[in-house]
N, C-alpha and C positions, 0 to 999 in steps of 0.2 A: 504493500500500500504506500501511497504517497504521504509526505509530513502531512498533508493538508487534510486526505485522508484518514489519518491517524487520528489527528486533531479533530473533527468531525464525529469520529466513531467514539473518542476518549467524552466529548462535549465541551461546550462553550457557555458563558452564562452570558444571558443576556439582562444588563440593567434594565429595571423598572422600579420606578417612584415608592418611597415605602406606604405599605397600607396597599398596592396591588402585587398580585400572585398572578400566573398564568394555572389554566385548571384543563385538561384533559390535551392538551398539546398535539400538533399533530406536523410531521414535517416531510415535506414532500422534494423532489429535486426534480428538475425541468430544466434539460438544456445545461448542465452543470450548475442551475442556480439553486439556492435552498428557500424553500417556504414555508418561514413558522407561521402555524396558525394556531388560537387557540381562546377558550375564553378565560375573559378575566375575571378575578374575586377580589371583591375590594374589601379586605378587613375594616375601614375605616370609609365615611362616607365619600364618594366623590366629587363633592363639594370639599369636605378636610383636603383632601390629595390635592386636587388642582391650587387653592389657597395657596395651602404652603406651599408650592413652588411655584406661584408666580411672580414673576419679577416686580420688586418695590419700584415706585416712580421715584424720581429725585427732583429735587428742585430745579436744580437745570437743566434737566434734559422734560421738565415740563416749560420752562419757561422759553427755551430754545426752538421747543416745536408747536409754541401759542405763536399764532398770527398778528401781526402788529394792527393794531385797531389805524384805519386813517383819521389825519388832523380832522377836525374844523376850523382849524386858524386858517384866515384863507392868506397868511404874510405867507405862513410854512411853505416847504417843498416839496 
């Protein structure tokens, strides 16, 4: 068998967020490609999941991507 093979046959973990699990798994190859498929179980609600990782806004990358309002001065440029 090839390393890749080996590797393959040995397994590989795939990261996912904590509070999901993959459940009944199923993996297929097409073409040398690998297809996990599988459903997931979320210990924890998914709402909890998505929250905690998504990304905090910062001050300036909120203030950077606000639209500058136009003057009413009509002197302005």
């Amino acid at each position: 068998l090839s390393p890749s093979a080996e590797r393959t046959k040995k397994g590989v973990q795939i990261p996912l967020p904590e509070g999901m699990d993959f459940t009944r798994e199923v993996v297929t190859n097409h073409a040398g490609f690998l297809t996990v498929g599988a459903d997931l179980h979320f210990s924890k609600s998914l709402r909890e999941v998505i929250e905690k990782y998504r990304p905090v806004p910062t001050a300036t990358a909120y203030s950077s991507s606000r639209p500058t309002e136009p003057s009413l001065d009509p002197s302005s440029p």
